[in-house]
C-alpha positions in Angstrom: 211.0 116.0 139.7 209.1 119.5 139.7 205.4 119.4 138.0 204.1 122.1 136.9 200.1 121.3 136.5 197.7 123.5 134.7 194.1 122.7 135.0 191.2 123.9 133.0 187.3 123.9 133.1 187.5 120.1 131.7 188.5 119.6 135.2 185.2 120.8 136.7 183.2 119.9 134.6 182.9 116.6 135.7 181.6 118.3 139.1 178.6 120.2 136.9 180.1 123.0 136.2 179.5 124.2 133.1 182.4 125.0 130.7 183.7 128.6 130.2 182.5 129.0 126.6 180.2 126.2 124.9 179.7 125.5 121.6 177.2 128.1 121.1 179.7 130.6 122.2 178.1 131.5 125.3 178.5 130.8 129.3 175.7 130.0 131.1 173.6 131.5 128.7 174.9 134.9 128.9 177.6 136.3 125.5 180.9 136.5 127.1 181.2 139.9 126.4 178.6 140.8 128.8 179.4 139.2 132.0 183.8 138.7 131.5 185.0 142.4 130.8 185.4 145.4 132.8 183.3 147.3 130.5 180.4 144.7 131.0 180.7 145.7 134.7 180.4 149.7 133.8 177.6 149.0 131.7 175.6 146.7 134.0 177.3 145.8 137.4 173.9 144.2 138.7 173.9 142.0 135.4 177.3 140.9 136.0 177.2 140.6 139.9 174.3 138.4 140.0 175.5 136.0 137.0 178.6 135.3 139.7 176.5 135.5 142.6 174.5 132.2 140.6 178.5 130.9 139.4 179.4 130.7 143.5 176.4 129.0 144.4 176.7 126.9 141.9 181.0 126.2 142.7 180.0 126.2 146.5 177.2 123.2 145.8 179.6 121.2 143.4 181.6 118.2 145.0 185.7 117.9 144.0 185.9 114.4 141.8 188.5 111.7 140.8 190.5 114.1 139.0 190.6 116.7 141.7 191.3 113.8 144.6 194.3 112.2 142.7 195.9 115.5 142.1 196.3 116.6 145.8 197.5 112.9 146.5 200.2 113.5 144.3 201.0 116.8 146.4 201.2 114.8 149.5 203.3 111.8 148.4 206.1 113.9 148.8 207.8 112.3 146.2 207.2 115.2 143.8 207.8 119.3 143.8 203.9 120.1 142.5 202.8 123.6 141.8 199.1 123.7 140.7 197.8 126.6 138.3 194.4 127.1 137.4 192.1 128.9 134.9 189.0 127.8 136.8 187.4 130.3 138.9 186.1 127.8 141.7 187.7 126.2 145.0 187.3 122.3 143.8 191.4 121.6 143.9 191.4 123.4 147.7 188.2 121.8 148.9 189.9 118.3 147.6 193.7 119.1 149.7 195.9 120.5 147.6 197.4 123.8 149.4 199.0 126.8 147.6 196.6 126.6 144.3 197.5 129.8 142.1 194.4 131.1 140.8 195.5 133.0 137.8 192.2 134.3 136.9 190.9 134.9 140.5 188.6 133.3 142.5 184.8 133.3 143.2 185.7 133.1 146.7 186.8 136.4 146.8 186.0 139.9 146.1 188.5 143.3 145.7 187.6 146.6 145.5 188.5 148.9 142.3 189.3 151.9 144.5 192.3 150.4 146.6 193.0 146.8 144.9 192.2 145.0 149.0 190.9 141.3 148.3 188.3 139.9 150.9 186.2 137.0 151.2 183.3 137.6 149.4 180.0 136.7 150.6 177.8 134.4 149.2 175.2 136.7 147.2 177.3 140.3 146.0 175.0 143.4 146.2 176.3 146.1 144.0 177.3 149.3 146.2 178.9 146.9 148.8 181.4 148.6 150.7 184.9 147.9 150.8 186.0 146.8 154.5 189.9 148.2 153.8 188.7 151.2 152.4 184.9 152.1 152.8 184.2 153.0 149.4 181.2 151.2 147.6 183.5 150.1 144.8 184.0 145.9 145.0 183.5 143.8 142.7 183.7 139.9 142.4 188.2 139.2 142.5 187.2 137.5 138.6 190.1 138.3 136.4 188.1 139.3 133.0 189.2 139.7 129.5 191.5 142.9 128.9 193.0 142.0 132.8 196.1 140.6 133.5 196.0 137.5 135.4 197.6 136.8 138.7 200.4 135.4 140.0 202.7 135.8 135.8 206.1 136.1 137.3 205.5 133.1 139.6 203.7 131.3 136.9 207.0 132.1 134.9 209.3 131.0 137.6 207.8 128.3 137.8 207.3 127.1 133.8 211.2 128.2 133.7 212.3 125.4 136.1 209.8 122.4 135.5 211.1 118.8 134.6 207.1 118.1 133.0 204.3 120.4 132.0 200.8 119.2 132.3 197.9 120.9 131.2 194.2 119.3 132.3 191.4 120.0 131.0 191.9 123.0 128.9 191.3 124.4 125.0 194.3 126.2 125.0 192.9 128.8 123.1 192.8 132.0 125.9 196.3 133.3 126.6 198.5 133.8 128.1 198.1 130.0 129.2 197.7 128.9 125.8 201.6 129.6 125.7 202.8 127.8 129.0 203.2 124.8 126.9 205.8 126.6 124.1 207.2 128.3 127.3 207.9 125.7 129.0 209.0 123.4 126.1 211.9 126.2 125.7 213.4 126.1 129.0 213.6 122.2 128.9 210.8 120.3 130.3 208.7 117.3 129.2 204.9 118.3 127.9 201.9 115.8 128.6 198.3 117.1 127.5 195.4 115.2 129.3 192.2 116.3 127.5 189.0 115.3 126.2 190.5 116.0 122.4 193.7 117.8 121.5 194.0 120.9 122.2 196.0 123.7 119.4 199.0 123.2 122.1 201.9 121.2 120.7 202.3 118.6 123.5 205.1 115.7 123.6 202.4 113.4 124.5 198.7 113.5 124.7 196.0 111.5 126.2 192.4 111.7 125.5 189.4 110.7 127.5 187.9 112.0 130.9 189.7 114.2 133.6 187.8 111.8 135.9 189.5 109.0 134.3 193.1 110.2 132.8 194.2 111.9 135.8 193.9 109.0 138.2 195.4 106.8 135.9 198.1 109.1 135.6 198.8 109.8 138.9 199.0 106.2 139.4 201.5 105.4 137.1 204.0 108.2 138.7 203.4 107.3 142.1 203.9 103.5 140.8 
């Protein structure tokens, strides 16, 4: 059977990291608007490169949990094709085992520079000016994929939705698109949906399970390896 996963900030969550937007509307503190477009970089690069500079300390000191764990053990059973997407930013799903993660919105981990698109490591702590080591120029920036961008990896992400047997989405409101649609997509070309969240999401899921990522997941896991 091919499962195609998408995970959310529920996910994380349980690991202390905060979700993208909370009820108040705002992300650690700051209005999305100011730290999540390209236009918040123009206007204040240092604003916005030291809120992720405190985002990847914060991802690098967070452990993986339950949720994290049972998903790379279903990756190595073997039993299962498993492609893993994520809207989280951080590198819980890798630092738990599962390989080949696509990071549709990017990746704390990693920094690119607007003047010739190279990705690189990126430090710990981002200084604004740092220089690009593809290119030279003093134009990188954290490799975050903000509002108004187009995530990474769509025609994979499509190739993927197109031929899945099951379509789970963890962890996730399902209200920022385009993933808020893998669920319609891949309802269209054929595969069984599964939602495991702390509430319904506005996705329209065959089934749907509520409760902890900590707790569904494992559960879940353990009834298809079963």
């Amino acid at each position: 059977m091919k499962i195609v996963i998408l995970t959310g900030a529920g996910i994380s969550a349980e690991s202390g990291l905060q979700t993208f937007r909370a009820e108040d509307g705002l992300w650690e503190g700051h209005r999305v608007e100011d730290v999540a477009t390209p236009e918040a970089f123009e206007r204040s690069p240092r604003t916005v490169t030291r809120f992720y500079n405190a985002r990847r300390i914060a991802a690098a000191e967070a452990q993986p949990n339950a949720a994290h764990y049972a998903l790379a053990r279903l990756a190595e059973d073997g039993g299962h094709e498993v492609i893993l997407i994520t809207q989280n930013v951080d590198d819980l799903h890798e630092r738990a085992g599962f390989e080949g993660v696509i990071h549709m919105h990017g990746s704390l981990a990693m920094a690119r520079c607007y003047e010739c698109n190279v990705q690189f490591d990126a430090p710990m702590e981002m200084v604004v000016g740092d220089c690009c080591p593809g290119c030279g120029a003093p134009t990188t920036r954290p490799d975050i994929v903000w509002f108004g961008e187009m995530p990474y990896q769509m025609e994979e992400i499509s190739d993927a939705l197109s031929t899945a047997d099951l379509f789970v989405s963890i962890g996730t409101s399902g209200n920022v698109y385009p993933a808020a649609g893998f669920v319609e997509f891949a309802t269209r070309a054929g595969a069984e949906t599964l939602e495991l969240n702390l509430e319904p999401s506005s996705g329209v899921f065959e089934n749907s399970r509520q409760g902890p990522a900590t707790v569904l997941v494992p559960q879940w896991v353990e009834d298809l390896l079963a």
